[in-house]
C-alpha positions in Angstrom: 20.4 1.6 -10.5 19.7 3.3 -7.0 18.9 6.8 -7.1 19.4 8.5 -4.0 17.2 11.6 -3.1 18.3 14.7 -2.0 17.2 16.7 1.3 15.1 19.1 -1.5 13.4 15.7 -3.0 12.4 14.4 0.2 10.9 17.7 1.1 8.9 17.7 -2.3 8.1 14.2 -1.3 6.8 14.8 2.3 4.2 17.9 0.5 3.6 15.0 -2.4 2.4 12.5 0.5 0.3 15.0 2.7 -2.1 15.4 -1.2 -1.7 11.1 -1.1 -3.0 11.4 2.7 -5.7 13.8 2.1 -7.0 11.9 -1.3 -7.0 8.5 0.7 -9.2 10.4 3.6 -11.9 11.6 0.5 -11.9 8.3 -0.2 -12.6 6.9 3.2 -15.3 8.9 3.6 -16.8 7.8 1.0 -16.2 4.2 1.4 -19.7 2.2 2.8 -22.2 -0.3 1.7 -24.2 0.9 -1.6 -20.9 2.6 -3.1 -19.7 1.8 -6.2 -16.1 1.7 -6.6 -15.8 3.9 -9.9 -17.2 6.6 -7.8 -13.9 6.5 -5.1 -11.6 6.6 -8.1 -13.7 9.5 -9.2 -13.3 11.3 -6.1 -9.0 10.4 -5.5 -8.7 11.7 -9.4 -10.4 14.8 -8.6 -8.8 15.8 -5.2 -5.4 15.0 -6.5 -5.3 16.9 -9.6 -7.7 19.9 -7.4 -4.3 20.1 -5.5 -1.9 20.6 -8.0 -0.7 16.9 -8.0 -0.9 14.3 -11.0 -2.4 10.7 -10.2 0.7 8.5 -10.1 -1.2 5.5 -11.6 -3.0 6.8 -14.8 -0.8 5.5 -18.0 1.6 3.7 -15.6 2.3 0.9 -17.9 -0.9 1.3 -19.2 -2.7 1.2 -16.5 -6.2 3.2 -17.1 -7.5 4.8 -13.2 -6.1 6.7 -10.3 -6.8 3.9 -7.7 -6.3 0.3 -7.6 -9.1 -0.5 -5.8 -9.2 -4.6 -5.0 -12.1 -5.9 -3.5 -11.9 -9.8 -0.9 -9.9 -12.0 -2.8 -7.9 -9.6 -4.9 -4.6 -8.7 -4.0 -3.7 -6.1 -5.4 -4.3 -3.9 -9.1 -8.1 -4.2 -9.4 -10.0 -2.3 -11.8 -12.4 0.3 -10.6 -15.8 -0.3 -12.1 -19.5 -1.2 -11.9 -19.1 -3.4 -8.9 -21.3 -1.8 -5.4 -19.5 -2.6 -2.3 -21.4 -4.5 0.6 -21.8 -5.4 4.3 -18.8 -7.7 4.8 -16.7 -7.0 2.2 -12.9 -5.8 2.4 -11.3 -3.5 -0.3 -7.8 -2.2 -0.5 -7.2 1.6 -2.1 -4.0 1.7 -3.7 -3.0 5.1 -4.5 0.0 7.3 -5.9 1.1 11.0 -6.4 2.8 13.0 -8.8 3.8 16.4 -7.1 6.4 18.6 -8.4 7.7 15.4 -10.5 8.5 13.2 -7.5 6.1 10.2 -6.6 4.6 8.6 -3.2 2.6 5.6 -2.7 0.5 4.0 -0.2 -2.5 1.8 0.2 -4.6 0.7 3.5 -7.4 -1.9 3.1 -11.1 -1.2 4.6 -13.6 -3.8 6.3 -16.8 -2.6 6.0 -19.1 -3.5 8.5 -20.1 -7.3 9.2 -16.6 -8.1 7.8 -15.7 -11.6 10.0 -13.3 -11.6 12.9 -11.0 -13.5 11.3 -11.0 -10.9 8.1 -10.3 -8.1 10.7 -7.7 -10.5 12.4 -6.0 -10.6 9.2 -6.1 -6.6 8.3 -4.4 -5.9 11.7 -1.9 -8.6 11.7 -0.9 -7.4 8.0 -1.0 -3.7 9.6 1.0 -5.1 12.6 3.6 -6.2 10.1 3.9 -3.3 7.7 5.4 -1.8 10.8 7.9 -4.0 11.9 8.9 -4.0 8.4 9.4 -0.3 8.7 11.3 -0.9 11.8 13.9 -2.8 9.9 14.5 -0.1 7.4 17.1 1.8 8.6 20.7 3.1 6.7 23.1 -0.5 7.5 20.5 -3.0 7.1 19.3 -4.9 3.8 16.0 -5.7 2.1 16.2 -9.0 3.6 15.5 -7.7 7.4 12.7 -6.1 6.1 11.3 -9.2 4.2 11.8 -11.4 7.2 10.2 -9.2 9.6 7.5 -9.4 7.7 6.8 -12.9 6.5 8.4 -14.0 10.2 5.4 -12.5 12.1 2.6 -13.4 9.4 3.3 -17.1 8.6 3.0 -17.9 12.4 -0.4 -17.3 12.4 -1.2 -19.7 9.1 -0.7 -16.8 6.4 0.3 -16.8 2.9 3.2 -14.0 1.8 2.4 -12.8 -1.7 6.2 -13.9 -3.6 5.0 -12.2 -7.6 4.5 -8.7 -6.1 6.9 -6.6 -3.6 7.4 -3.3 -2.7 9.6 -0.7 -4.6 12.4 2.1 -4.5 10.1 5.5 -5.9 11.3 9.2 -6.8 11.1 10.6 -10.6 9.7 7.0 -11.6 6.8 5.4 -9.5 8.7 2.2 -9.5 12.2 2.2 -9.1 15.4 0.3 -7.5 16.0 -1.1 -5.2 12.9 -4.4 -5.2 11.9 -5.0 -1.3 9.7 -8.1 -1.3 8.1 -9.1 1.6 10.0 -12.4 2.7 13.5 -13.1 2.7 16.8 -13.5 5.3 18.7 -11.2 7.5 21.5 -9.8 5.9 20.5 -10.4 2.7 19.7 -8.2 -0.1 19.9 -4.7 -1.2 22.0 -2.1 1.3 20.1 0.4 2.7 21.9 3.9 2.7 20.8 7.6 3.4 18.8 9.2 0.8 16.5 6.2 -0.2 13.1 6.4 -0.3 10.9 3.0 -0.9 7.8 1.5 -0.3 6.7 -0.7 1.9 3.8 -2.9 1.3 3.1 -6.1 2.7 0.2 -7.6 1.0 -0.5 -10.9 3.2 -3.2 -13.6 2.2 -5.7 -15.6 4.4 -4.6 -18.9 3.0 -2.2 -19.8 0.4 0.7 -17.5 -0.7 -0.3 -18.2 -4.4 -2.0 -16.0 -6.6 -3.5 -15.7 -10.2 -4.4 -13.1 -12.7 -7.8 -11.9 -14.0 -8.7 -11.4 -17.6 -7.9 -7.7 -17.4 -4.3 -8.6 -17.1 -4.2 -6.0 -14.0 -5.8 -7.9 -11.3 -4.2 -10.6 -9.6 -6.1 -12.6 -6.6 -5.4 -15.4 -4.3 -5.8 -18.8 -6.3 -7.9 -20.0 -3.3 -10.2 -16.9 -3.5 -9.6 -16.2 0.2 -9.3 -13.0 0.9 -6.0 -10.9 1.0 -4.7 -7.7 3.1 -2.7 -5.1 1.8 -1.3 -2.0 3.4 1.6 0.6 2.2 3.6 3.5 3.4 6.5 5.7 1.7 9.3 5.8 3.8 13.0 7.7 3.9 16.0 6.6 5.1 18.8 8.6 6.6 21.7 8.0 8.4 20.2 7.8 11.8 16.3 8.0 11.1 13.6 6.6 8.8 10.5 9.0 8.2 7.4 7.3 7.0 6.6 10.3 4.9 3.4 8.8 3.5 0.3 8.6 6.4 -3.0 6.6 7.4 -4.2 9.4 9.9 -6.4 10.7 7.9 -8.0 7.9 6.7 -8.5 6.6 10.2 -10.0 10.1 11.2 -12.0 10.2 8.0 -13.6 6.3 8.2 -16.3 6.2 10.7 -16.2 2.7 10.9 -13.9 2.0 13.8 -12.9 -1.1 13.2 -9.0 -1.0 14.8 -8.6 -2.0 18.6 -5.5 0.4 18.3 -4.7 3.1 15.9 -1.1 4.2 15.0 
C-alpha cells in the first residue's frame, strides 16, 4: 500500500535530507587513497546521530552499519570493513536518515584518482540518467517512464541495468511502496500522484546486467566483476512539481577530486 505524505512530512523530510547531505560531505572528505572504509562508516554514524538523526540502515533487516559502502565490482550493500581504498578504485556510499521518524536515502559513487576513462564514462552516464529518471517523475506519469528513461539512455552505450534491485517509495519505513526499477515501458506501472516520496537510484553496470551475491548475504556484484555505478536521490512529487529533496552539493563541494566535466 501507498502512503502518501503530508505537506508536514515532506517538510520533516527536506530537514531529514539536509543531515543525509551533510553526513555524505564528512564522508567525501574523507574519501582518498590509504582510507579504510570502516573509518567513513565511522564518521556518517557519528555525524548523523551528532545531529539528532538515527542512521537509517543499522538493524534494517539486519543489516549491521550506517553506510553501504561498495567498492569496483559491487553493486550495491557492501560491508564496511578492513579493506584500504586505492588509486583507481571506485566506491559507492549508500546512506539513509532517520529524523523525526521519517527516512531519506541517497547514494553517489566516487573515483578516486587514476580511476580509467571509461570508469568515469560510466559514473557520469549513470549520473546523467538518474536525472532523466527524475525528470519523468512527475504526478500523471508511471514507474515505467521512469524505468525507460533510464535503461533507454544507458543500454545505448553497451551497459548492463541491474533487474534484482530497484528503487523504493520511503517515509515511516525506509522501504516502502510503490517499487521503481530502473527499466521498464511508458505507461506502465505504478501511478504517480501528489504526496509521494521515492527514491531514485539507478545502479548501471559496465558490462552485463547480471549480478551475484557474496558470502555475507548483503553484497551483491556484477557476475563479470566489472565494475558498477550507483547514484540515488529522494525525491517528492506534487501536483505540478517534483523536489529532489535529498542533495549531492555537498559532496561535490566537499571531494577535492574534481573528477565531473559538469556539476549539477
Amino acid at each position: 500500500m501507498i502512503k502518501l505524505k503530508t505537506p508536514d512530512d515532506i517538510q520533516v523530510m527536506r530537514a531529514g535530507a539536509q543531515i543525509l547531505g551533510k553526513a555524505h560531505a564528512e564522508v567525501a572528505k574523507r574519501v582518498a587513497p590509504g582510507v579504510k572504509t570502516k573509518e567513513l562508516n565511522r564518521v556518517a554514524d557519528e555525524f548523523i546521530r551528532d545531529h539528532k538523526g538515527v542512521p537509517s540502515f543499522i538493524g534494517f533487516g539486519g543489516f549491521p552499519f550506517a553506510l553501504c559502502i561498495s567498492v569496483n565490482d559491487q553493486v550495491v550493500h557492501g560491508f564496511p570493513g578492513e579493506y584500504v581504498l586505492k588509486e583507481g578504485d571506485i566506491v559507492s556510499v549508500d546512506c539513509g536518515v532517520q529524523y523525526e521518524g521519517l527516512h531519506t536515502d541517497s547514494a553517489y559513487t566516487y573515483p578516486l584518482p587514476g580511476a580509467r576513462p571509461e570508469v568515469l564514462q560510466l559514473l557520469e552516464r549513470t549520473m546523467d540518467s538518474l536525472y532523466l529518471g527524475i525528470d519523468q517523475a512527475k504526478a500523471g506519469n508511471r514507474t515505467g517512464d521512469i524505468g525507460f528513461a533510464v535503461q533507454s539512455y544507458v543500454e545505448k552505450f553497451g551497459y548492463g541495468v541491474v533487474r534484482e534491485l530497484v528503487g523504493h517509495g520511503l517515509g515511516k519505513s525506509l522501504h516502502e511502496d510503490p517499487e521503481v526499477p530502473n527499466y521498464g515501458k511508458r505507461g506502465k506501472g505504478v501511478k504517480l500522484v501528489p504526496g509521494m516520496v521515492i527514491a531514485i537510484e539507478p545502479m548501471i553496470n559496465m558490462g552485463t546486467r547480471r549480478v551475484v551475491a557474496e558470502r555475507d548475504g548483503w553484497t551483491i556484484r556484477t557476475a563479470d566483476n566489472k565494475p558498477s555505478a550507483h547514484f540515488e536521490h529522494t525525491v517528492a512529487i506534487f501536483a505540478d512539481s517534483t523536489e529532489i529533496l535529498t542533495t549531492h552539493e555537498y559532496i561535490e563541494s566537499s571531494y577535492t577530486y574534481k573528477w565531473r566535466n559538469k556539476s549539477r
